[in-house]
C-alpha positions, 0 to 999 in steps of 0.5 A: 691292661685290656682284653685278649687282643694283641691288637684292639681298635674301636672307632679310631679316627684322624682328621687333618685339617678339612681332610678325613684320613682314618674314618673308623678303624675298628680290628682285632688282632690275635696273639701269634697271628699274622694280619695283612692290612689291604686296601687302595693306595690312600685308603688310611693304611699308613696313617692308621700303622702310625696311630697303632704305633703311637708316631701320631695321635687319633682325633677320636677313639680308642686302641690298645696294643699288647693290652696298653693304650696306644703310645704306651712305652712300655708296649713299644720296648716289645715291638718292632717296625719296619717303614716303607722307605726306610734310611739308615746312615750309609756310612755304617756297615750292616754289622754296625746299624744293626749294633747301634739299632740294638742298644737303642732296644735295650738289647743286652750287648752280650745278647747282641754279639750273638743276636746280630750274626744269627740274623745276617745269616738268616737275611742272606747278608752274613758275607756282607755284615762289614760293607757299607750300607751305600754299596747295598743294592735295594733288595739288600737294603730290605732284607737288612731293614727287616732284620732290624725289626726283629733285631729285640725279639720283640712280641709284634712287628708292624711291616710295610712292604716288606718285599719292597724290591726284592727279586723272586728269591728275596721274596721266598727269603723273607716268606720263609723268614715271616712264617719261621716267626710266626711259628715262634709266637711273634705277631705279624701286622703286614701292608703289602701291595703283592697280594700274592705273598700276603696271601702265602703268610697271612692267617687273616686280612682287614680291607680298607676303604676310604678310612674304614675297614669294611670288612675282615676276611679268614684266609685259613684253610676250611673258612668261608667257602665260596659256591658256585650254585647251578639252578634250573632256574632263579626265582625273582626274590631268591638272591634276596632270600639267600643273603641269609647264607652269605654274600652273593658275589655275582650272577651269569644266567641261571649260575650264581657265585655266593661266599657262604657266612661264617658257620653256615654249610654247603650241605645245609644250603643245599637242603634249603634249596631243595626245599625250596622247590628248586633244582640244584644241578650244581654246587661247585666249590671254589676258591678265590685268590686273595686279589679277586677278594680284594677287587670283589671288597675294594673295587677298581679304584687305583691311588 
């Protein structure tokens, strides 16, 4: 058994061929939590989802999930999965796929009866648990596919685009849905491109980049504020001297953007300033949207 982490990665990394597809995948994962995992299309997000899951086997390094190398059948019968581009039998209706996808799990079939219509209801598909699931449109089809990760009650599900083709509503749906399970302890592993929504239920993102994770970013109220710093003027070696109290985002005549590192103060930056000599005409506080942060980490690069 490993560690606190439901999640833990040191150094993983998988090359095919001649081509580098995972260069170092080093997270931590906590219990309970929801994660969003961001980056560029061909980044490694989806090669990097199967070495957690165990579908393919790193070239080097190390993980552990629910506190057991990677692959371990034991961690698997406690998680769940939802693929982008998922594909059930068409011929079976929602009652049935979600029956034959429980007993796989083990799911006892006296637990299931109850388990299956509790979780149509909750997707919005209760009326349509005996239609074929070739009449389901796409958003249906999604909704349908998600109830199947949590079918188990399992203690970690990995999503990959979850809202894959739903509509506004669909979208607040499953939302709701995600944030109902998190508050049950179940641990979210999320790959979204629609930021907006990773940013509405994740506690906590890693940017990929090129197959390395470059950074990891706190979401949650109260982390990692962002200032705008209005000076009488900017010495030469100030941006330099400041890369003690975070990052300096960007710089427009004598304003400067910093997101102040983990554990450090406005008010104590502010003294700093001021100690320095310098005329601090503003420090205004600001909050960037989860799309800004990711074009800040991962730039403009387009798959």
């Amino acid at each position: 058994m490993r560690g606190t982490w439901i999640i833990e990665t040191e150094g993983l990394r998988k090359v095919f061929g001649d081509r580098v597809a995972v260069a170092d995948l080093t997270l931590q994962v906590a219990e309970g939590e929801a994660f969003g995992f961001l980056g560029p299309n061909g980044a490694g997000k989806t090669t990097a989802l199967k070495m957690l899951l165990g579908l393919i086997r790193p070239t080097a390094g190390t993980g552990w999930v629910l506190g057991r190398p990677l692959g371990d059948r034991h961690a698997r019968r406690a998680i769940g999965f939802l693929p982008e581009g998922f594909a059930f039998p068409d011929w079976l209706t929602a009652e049935e796929i979600l029956w034959f996808h429980g007993r796989l799990a083990g799911v006892d079939p006296h637990r299931l009866r109850r388990r299956i219509p509790e979780l149509l209801e909750r997707v919005g598909l209760a009326a349509e648990a005996r239609r074929p699931f070739r009449t389901f449109s796409k958003g249906m089809r999604q909704r349908l596919g998600l109830a199947q990760a949590f079918l188990h009650e399992p203690r970690l599900v990995f999503l990959d685009e979850p809202t894959s083709g739903l509509d506004p509503a669909g979208r607040i749906l499953v939302r709701d849905f995600l944030r109902e399970q998190k508050a049950r302890g179940v641990t979210i592993f999320l790959n979204s491109h629609l930021l907006s929504e990773v940013e509405r239920v994740c506690d906590r993102v890693a940017f990929i980049k090129a197959g390395i994770v470059v950074e990891t970013m706190d979401l949650r109220a109260g982390e990692a504020a962002t200032l705008v710093l209005q000076l009488g003027r900017i010495p030469p070696d100030l941006e330099a001297e400041l890369q003690a109290w975070g990052d300096v985002l960007a710089r427009a005549d004598n304003r400067l953007t910093l997101r102040l590192a983990p554990g450090r103060r406005p008010a104590d930056l502010a003294r700093w300033i001021v100690g320095q000599g310098l005329d601090l005409e503003a420090m205004i506080p600001q909050r960037l949207s989860l799309e800004e942060m990711f074009l800040q980490v991962v730039g403009m690069e387009m798959g």
